[in-house]
C-alpha positions as CSV (number, residue, x, y, z in Angstrom):
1,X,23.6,8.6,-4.6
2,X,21.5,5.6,-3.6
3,X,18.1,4.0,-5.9
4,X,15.7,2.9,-3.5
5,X,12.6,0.8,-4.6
6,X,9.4,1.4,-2.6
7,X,8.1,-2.5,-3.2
8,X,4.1,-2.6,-2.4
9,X,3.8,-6.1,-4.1
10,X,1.9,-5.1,-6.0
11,X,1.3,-4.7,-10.0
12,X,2.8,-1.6,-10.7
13,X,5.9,-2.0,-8.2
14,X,6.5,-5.0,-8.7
15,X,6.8,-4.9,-12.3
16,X,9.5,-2.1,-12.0
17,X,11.4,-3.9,-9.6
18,X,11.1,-7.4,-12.3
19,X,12.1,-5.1,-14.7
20,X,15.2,-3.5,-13.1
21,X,16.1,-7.0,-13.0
22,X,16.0,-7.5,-16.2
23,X,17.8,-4.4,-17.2
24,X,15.1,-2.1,-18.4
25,X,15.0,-0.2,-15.6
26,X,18.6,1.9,-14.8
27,X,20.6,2.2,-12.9
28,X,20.2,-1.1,-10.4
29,X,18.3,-0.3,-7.3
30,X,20.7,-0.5,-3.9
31,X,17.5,-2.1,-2.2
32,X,13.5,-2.2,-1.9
33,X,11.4,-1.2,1.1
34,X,8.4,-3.3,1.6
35,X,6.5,-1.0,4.1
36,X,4.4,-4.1,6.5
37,X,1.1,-2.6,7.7
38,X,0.5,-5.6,9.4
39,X,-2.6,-5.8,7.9
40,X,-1.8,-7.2,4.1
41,X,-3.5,-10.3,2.6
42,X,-1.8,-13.6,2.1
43,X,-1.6,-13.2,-1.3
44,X,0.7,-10.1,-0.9
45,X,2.9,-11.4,1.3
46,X,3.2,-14.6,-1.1
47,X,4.2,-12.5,-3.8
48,X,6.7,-10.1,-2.0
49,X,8.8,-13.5,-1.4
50,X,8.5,-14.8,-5.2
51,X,9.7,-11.0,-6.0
52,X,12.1,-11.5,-3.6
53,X,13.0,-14.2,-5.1
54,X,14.0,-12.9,-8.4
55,X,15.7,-9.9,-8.0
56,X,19.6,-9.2,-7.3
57,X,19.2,-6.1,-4.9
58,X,18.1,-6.6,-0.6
59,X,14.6,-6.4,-0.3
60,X,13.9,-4.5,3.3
61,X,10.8,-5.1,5.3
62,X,9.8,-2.4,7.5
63,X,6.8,-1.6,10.5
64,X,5.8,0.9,12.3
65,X,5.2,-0.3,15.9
66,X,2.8,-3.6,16.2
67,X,1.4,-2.5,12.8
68,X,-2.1,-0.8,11.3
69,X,-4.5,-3.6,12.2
70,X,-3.2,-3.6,16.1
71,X,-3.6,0.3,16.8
72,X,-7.4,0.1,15.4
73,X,-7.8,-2.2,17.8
74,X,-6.3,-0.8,20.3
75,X,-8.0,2.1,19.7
76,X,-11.1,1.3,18.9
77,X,-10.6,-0.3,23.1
78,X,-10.5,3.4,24.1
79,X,-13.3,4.4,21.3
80,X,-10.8,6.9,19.5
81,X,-11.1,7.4,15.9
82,X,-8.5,5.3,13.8
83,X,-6.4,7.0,11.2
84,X,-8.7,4.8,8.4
85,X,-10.7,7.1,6.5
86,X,-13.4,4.6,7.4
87,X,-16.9,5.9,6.3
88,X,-19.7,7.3,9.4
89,X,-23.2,8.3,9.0
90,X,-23.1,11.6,10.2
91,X,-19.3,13.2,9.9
92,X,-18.2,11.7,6.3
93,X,-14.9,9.7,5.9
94,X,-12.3,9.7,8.4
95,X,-8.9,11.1,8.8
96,X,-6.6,9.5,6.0
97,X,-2.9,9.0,8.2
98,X,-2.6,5.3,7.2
99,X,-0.5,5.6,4.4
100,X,1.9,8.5,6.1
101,X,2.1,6.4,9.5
102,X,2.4,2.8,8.4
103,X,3.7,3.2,4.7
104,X,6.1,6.8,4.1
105,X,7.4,7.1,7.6
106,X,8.9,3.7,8.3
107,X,10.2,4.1,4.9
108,X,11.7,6.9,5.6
109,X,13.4,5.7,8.5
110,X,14.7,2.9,7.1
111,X,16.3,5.2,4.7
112,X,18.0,7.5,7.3
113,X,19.5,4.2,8.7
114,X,20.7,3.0,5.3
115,X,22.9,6.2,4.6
116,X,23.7,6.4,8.2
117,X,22.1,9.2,9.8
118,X,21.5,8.1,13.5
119,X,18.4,9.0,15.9
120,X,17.8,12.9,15.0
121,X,20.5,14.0,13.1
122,X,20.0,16.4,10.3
123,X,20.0,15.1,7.0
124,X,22.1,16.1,4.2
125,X,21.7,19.5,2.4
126,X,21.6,17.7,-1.2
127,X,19.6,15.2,-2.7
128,X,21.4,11.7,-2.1
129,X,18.2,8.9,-2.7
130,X,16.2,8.6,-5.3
131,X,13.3,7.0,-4.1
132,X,11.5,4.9,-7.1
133,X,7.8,5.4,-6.8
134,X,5.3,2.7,-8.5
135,X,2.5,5.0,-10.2
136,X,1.7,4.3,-13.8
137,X,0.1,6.8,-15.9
138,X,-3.3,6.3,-14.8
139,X,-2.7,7.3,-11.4
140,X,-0.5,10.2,-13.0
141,X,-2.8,12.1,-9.9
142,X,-1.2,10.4,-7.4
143,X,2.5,12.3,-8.1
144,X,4.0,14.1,-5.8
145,X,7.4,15.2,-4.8
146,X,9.3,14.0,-1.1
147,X,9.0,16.3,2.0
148,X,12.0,15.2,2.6
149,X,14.8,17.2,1.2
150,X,17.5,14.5,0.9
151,X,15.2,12.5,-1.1
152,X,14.0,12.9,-4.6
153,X,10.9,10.8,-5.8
154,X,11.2,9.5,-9.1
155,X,8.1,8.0,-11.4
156,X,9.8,4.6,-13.6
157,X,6.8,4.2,-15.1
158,X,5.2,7.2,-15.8
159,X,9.1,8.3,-17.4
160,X,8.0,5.2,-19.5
161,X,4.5,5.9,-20.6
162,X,3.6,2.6,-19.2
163,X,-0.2,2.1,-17.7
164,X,-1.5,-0.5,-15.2
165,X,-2.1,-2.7,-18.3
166,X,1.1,-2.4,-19.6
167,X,2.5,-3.7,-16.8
168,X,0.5,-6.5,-16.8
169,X,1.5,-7.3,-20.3
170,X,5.1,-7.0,-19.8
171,X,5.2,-9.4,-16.5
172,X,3.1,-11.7,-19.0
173,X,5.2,-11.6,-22.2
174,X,8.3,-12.6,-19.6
175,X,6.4,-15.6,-17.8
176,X,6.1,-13.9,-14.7
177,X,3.7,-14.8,-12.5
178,X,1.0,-11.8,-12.2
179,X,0.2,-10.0,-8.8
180,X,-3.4,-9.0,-7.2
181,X,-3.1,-5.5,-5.9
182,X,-2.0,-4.8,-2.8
183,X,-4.2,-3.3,0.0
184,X,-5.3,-3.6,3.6
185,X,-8.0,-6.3,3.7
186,X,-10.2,-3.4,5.6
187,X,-9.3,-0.5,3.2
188,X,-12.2,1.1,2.5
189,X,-11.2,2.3,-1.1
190,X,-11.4,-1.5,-2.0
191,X,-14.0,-1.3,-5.0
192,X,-17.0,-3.9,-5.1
193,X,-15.0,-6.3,-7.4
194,X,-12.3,-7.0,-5.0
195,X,-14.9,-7.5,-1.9
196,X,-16.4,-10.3,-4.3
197,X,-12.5,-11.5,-4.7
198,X,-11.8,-11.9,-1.2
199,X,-15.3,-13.1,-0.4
200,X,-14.5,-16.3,-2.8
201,X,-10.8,-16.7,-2.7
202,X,-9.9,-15.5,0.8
203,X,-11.5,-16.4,3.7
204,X,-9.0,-15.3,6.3
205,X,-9.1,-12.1,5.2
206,X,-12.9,-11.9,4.9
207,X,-13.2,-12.9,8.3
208,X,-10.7,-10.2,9.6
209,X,-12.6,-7.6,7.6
210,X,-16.0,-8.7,9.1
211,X,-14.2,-8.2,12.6
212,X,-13.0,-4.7,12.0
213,X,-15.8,-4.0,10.6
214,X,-18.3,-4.4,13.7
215,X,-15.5,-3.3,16.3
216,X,-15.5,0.3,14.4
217,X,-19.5,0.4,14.8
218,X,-19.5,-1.2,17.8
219,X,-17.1,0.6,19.7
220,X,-18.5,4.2,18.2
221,X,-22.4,3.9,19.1
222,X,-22.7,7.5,18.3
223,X,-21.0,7.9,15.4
224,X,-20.8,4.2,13.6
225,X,-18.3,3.6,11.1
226,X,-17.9,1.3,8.5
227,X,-15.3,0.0,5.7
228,X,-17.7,-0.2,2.7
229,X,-19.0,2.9,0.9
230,X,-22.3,2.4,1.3
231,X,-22.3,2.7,4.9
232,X,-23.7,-0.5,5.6
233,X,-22.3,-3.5,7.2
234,X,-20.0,-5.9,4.8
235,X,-22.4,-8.9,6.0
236,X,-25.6,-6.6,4.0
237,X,-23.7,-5.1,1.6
238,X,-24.5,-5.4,-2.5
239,X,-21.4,-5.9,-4.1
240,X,-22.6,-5.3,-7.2
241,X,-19.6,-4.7,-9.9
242,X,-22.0,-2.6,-11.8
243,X,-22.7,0.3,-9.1
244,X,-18.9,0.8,-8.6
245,X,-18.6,4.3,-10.4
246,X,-14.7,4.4,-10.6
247,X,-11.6,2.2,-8.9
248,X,-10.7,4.7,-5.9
249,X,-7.1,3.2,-6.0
């Protein structure tokens, strides 16, 4: 039986892999997957390596392909639809596939080539990986079991009772430094707040965002899309923190 740690570097994965180093977390993972979309800010990849850093166990980085941000572009060069739910005026959000393409399948692979399995053999019968999953207990929503058969998901967290905030807490109380959460810097389920975060505190990724954001209305003249909510360009939209109604993470 292998643990495997799906590492987001974010808050709530990143806390349970900082506290399986620490022993509160049982038994010691064999390893983390960090699933590379390609398409991370800085700041994520700067705290995968302090993570990195501090724990005992291999941490794996995995992509599928040239990553997320290359195959909108490239196929926003043929105008076919990406698989962002990006918002459009007149069919509603997109088709969500990011997180299955570029985040659960490379996983996955990886996985098969940890326990050995080569290119389309059958996996086991039984359950050998438990795959640690990084939901707290306000995203109890988000739960679900593995397709795969060989691989059970388990919830550290929720097992603990432990919310976002507790997790910030705990990395606080043991002088860790804190993570941002982790996202695409064109995701459109970014809420107001974090626009104004990256507009102040990181211009690279601002920038990036702008340029997605006019290729998938330029390229699509008759059916625009666009990353923010509103359905307006990031350059005129009103990030006001006040009209965001919920976080959609």
């Amino acid at each position: 039986m292998m643990n495997i740690l799906s590492l987001g570097a974010g808050v709530q994965s990143s806390t349970m892999a900082l506290m399986a180093a620490e022993g509160e977390l049982t038994p010691m993972p064999d390893c983390a997957i960090f699933a590379d979309t390609g398409a991370e800010p800085k700041h994520v990849y700067d705290f995968l390596d302090y993570v990195e850093s501090l724990v005992p166990f291999p941490v794996y980085r995995v992509m599928e392909g040239e990553g997320l941000e290359a195959q909108i572009i490239d196929r926003a060069s043929r105008s076919e639809f990406t698989k962002v739910p990006f918002f459009t005026k007149e069919k509603g959000p997109g088709m969500r596939q990011c997180t299955a393409d570029f985040k659960i399948y490379p996983i996955n692979r990886k996985v098969r080539e940890l326990i050995g399995l080569k290119k389309r053999q059958h996996g086991p019968k039984e359950v050998v990986v438990k795959m640690w999953i990084g939901i707290s207990m306000d995203e109890s929503v988000r739960i679900k079991p593995s397709r795969v058969a060989w691989i059970e998901n388990t919830w550290p967290l929720i097992e603990k009772g432990m919310h976002r905030h507790d997790c910030i807490q705990w990395m606080q109380s043991k002088g860790f430094n804190e993570p941002r959460k982790s996202s695409c810097y064109f995701c459109p389920y970014r809420d107001n707040q974090s626009w104004i975060d990256t507009q102040k505190n990181d211009s690279s990724s601002w920038e990036k965002a702008l340029f997605i954001d006019n290729l998938i209305r330029d390229q699509y003249p008759n059916n625009p899309q666009f990353i923010h909510r509103s359905k307006t360009p990031l350059t005129e939209c009103d990030f006001d923190p006040a009209r965001d109604q919920f976080d959609m993470f």
